[in-house]
N, C-alpha and C positions, 0 to 999 in steps of 0.2 A: 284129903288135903286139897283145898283152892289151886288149883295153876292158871297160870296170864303165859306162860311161854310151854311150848310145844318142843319136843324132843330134837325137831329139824332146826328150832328157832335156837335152842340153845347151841346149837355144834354149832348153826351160824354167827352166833355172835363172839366164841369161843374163837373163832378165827377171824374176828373183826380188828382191821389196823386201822388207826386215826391217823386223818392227813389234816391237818390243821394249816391255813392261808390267809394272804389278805394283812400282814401283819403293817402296826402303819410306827410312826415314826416314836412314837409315844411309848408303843410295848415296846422296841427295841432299846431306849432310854430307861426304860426300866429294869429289865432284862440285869443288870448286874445287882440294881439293888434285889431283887429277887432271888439271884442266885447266893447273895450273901446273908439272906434274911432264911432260905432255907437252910444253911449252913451252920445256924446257929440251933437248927430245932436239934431233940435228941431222936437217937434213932430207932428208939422205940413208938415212936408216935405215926400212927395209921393216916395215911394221906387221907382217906373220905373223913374221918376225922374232923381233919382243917377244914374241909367244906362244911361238915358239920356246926363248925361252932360257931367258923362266919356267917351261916345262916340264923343259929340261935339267936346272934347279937343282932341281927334285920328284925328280927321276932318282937325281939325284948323294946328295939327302936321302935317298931310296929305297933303293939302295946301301949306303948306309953303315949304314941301320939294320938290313939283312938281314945284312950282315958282324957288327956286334955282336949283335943277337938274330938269329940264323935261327930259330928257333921260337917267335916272338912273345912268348914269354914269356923272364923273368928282369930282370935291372937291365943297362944295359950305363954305361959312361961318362957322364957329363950331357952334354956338347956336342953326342952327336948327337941329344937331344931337341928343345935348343936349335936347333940346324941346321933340324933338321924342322920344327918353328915357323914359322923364318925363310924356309924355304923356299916353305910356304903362301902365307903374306904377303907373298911376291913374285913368287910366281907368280899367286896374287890379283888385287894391284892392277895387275903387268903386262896381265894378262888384261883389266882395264877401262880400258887406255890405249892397247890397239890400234884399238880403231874411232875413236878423237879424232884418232891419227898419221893413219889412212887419210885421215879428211876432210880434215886439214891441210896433207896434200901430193897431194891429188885423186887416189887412190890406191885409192879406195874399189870393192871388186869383190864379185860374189857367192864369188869365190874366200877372201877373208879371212871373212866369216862360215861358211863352211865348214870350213876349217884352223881357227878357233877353237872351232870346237864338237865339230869331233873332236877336237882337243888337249886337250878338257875332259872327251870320255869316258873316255878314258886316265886323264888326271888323277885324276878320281874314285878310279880304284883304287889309284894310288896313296896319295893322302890317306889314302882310308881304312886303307889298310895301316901307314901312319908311325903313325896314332891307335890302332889294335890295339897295334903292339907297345908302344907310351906306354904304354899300362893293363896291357900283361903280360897280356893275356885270349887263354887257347890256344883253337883253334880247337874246337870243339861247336857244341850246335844252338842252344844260346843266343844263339854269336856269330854262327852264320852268318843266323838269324833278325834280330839287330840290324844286321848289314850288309846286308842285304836290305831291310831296309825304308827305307835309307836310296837303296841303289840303284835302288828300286821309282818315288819321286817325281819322280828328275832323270830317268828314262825317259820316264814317264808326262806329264812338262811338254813332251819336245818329241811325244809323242802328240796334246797337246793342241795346242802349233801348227800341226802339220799340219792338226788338222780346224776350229782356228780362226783361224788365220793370226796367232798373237800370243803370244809367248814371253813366261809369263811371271815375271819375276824373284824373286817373292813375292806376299804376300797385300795386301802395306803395311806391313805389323807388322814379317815375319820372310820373312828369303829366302837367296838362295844368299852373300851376302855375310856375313850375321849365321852361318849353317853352318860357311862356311870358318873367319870368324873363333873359332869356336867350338872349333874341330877344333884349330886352332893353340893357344889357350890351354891345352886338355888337353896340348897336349906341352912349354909351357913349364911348365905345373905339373908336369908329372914330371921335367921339366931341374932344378925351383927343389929339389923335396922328394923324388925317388926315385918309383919307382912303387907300391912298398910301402903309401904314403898314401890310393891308392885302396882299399886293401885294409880300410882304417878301416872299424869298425862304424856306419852314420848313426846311432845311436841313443847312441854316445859324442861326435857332433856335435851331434846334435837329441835329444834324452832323452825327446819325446814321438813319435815317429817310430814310427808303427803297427807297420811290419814290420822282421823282421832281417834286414837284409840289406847288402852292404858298398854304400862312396861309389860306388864303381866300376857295381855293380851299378843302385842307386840312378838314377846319371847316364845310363846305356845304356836303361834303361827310359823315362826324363823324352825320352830325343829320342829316342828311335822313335815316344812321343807325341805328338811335334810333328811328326816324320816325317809320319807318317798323318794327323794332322791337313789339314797339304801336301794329303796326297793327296784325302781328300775334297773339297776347296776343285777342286783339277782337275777333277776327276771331274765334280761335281755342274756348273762352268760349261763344262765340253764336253756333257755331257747336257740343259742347259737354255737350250742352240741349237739353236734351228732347222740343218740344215746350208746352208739356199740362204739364210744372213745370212753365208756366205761370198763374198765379192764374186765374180764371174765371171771378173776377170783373175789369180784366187788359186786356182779348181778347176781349171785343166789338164786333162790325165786322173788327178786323182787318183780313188778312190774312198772316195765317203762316203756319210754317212746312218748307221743308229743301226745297222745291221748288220756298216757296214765298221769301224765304231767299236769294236763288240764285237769281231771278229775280230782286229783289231791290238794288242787291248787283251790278247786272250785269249794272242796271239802273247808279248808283252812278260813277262805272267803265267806261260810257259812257260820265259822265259828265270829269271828271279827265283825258280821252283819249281826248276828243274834246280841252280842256284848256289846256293839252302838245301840240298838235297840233298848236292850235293860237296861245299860247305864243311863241313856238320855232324861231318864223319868226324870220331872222334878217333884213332882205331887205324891213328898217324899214324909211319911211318918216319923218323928223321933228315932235314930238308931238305923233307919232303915238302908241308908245311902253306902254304910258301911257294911252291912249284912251284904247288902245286896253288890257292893264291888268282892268282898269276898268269896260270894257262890263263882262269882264269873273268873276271880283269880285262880279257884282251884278246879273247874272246868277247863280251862284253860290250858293246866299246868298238866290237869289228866291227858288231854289231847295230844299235847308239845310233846310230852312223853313218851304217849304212844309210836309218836311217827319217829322221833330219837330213837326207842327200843327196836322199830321196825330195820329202820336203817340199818342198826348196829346187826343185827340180825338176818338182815339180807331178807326180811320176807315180804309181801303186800301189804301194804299200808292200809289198814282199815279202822277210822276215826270208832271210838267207843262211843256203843248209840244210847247206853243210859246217860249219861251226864249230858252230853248233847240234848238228849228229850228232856232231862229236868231243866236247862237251861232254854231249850223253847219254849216249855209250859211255865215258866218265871218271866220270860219274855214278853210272850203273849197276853198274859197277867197284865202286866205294868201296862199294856195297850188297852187292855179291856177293862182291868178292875171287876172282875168277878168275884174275888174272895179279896182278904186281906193279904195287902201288898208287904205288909212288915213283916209277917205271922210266916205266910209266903215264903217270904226271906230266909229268914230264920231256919224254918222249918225244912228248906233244902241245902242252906247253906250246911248245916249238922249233917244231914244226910248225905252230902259230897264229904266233909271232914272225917267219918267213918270212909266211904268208898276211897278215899284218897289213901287214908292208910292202910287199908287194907290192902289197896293196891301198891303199892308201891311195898311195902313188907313184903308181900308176896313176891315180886320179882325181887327182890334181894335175895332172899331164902333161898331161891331157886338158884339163882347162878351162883351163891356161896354151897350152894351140897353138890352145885354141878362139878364148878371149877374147884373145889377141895378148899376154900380158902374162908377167911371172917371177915366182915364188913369194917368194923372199925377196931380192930387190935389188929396185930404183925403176927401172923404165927412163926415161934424160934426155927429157923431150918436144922435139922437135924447134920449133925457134926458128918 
């Protein structure tokens, strides 16, 4: 049988406790519809579950938008804006109603913060792919710089729990809620108006509006600002700990101190350089633009994962070097053009959708025969 986790790595994640921070003004306002929208499920119903099915509906929204734009660009029907919206917003608020089911039917494991935060790796790419083809923006280095930098911060936050034991959600202000919700409006605004309206000059919106440049343009600039903004906020309070104000039953064997910090940091920065890279092609084949965001979604999600699992687990962080190498040699590719660039695509993006499941099955398996429990049913407690 395949194993991804080590006997040390399971006892360490078996005594893994989530400090979750950073909450900002928006989840607290939520906070009761949440707690009455759980209240309503039955209590037979498995918290990873919910995660599950708000992810299917990203899937199904995912789908449908690659069947009407495969090339991010053009207008396709409004409904599947709509859908994509809708699908955000329910894979969203799902997403913040699984840990409340957990506590409410004693169900609570390190296994569902796991299954949640890699169903959010994932997610990422899809979101962000519903919101590219919203704006009609074909892939260049423009785009792949503004996906990037969006992918660079939800990396870098669980960087930051690892070396501070504290995941956290935002600054106060603004966080992964205020994002999503953001992410969704741009695609009901293209359900409501076309996507054509991004293409507006701000300066026939705003007439003193220094530069020329369209809403669209405008908008991708303003959140990569807030992007990096994120990021320095990380940055600077993982750098301005000490590493031994990590409690003792929270180091395991991980490795820390300002060097392992660099190093992981340096790893993450290798992933986000290689995915500006790919993504930037434009000298792009029929189909290929979406092949090719897909390999790097689920590279990506393998990585994000990795260092999630590591964290929970208490062990050293060390990025997985196949997917990494198939996503340099698809890189590398798109600079050189050595072989076909679509075929390319294709051909490894299938190759990571096997590895991906295989991976992530595999770590289920293992912490469900560890910790005695099932992934997505409730087992009855015995009277």
């Amino acid at each position: 049988m395949v194993k991804v986790l080590s006997p040390r790595a399971l006892e360490g994640l078996k005594n893994y406790v989530y400090k979750p921070g950073g909450y900002t003004w928006l989840d607290h306002a939520h906070t009761p519809f949440w707690n009455w929208l759980t209240a309503q499920l039955p209590m037979w119903l498995a918290p990873n579950l919910i995660t599950l099915v708000g992810l299917i509906v990203t899937f199904i929204a995912y789908g449908t938008m690659w069947y009407y734009l495969p090339e991010y660009t053009g207008e396709g029907p409004r409904w599947p804006y709509f859908f994509a919206g809708v699908s955000i917003l329910v894979y969203t608020n799902l997403d913040c109603i699984d840990g409340k089911q957990a506590r409410r039917t004693g169900t609570s494991s390190p296994l569902g913060q796991l299954f949640d935060h890699g169903c959010d790796a994932i997610a990422l790419h899809v979101m962000l792919s519903l919101v590219q083809a919203s704006l009609a923006e074909p892939p260049s280095v423009f785009a792949s710089v503004a996906a990037m930098s969006v992918y660079l911060p939800w990396w870098v936050s669980h960087w930051e729990e690892y070396h501070t034991g504290v995941l956290m959600y935002g600054d106060g202000n603004f966080g992964i809620l205020e994002a999503n919700y953001v992410l969704a409006l741009v695609t009901f605004i293209t359900g409501t108006f076309g996507p054509a309206m991004w293409d507006t000059p701000m300066q026939a919106i705003v007439p003193v509006f220094p530069w020329d440049t369209s809403v669209k343009h405008a908008f991708i600039v303003f959140a990569m600002c807030i992007a990096l903004i994120q990021n320095y906020g990380q940055l600077y309070r993982v750098f301005s700990r000490n590493w031994t104000m990590l409690p003792e039953a929270e180091r395991g064997h991980k490795e820390l101190g300002n060097a392992s910090r660099l190093t992981h940091l340096a790893s993450g920065a290798a992933l986000i350089f290689l995915g500006a890279v790919y993504l930037a092609d434009n000298k792009l084949q029929p189909g290929q633009a979406r092949l090719a965001g897909l390999l790097y979604g689920l590279v990506y999600a393998i990585v994000a994962t990795q260092l999630i699992m590591d964290h929970m687990c208490k062990e050293p962080f060390r990025s997985p070097l196949l997917p990494l190498a198939v996503l340099t040699a698809a890189a590398a590719n798109s600079v050189l053009q050595l072989v076909d660039a679509r075929a390319t695509a294709a051909t490894l993006a299938g190759a990571m959708i096997v590895y991906y499941l295989v991976y992530v099955t595999t770590i289920v398996n293992q912490v469900c025969l560890y910790l005695g429990i099932k992934c997505l049913t409730i087992t009855p407690k015995r009277a």
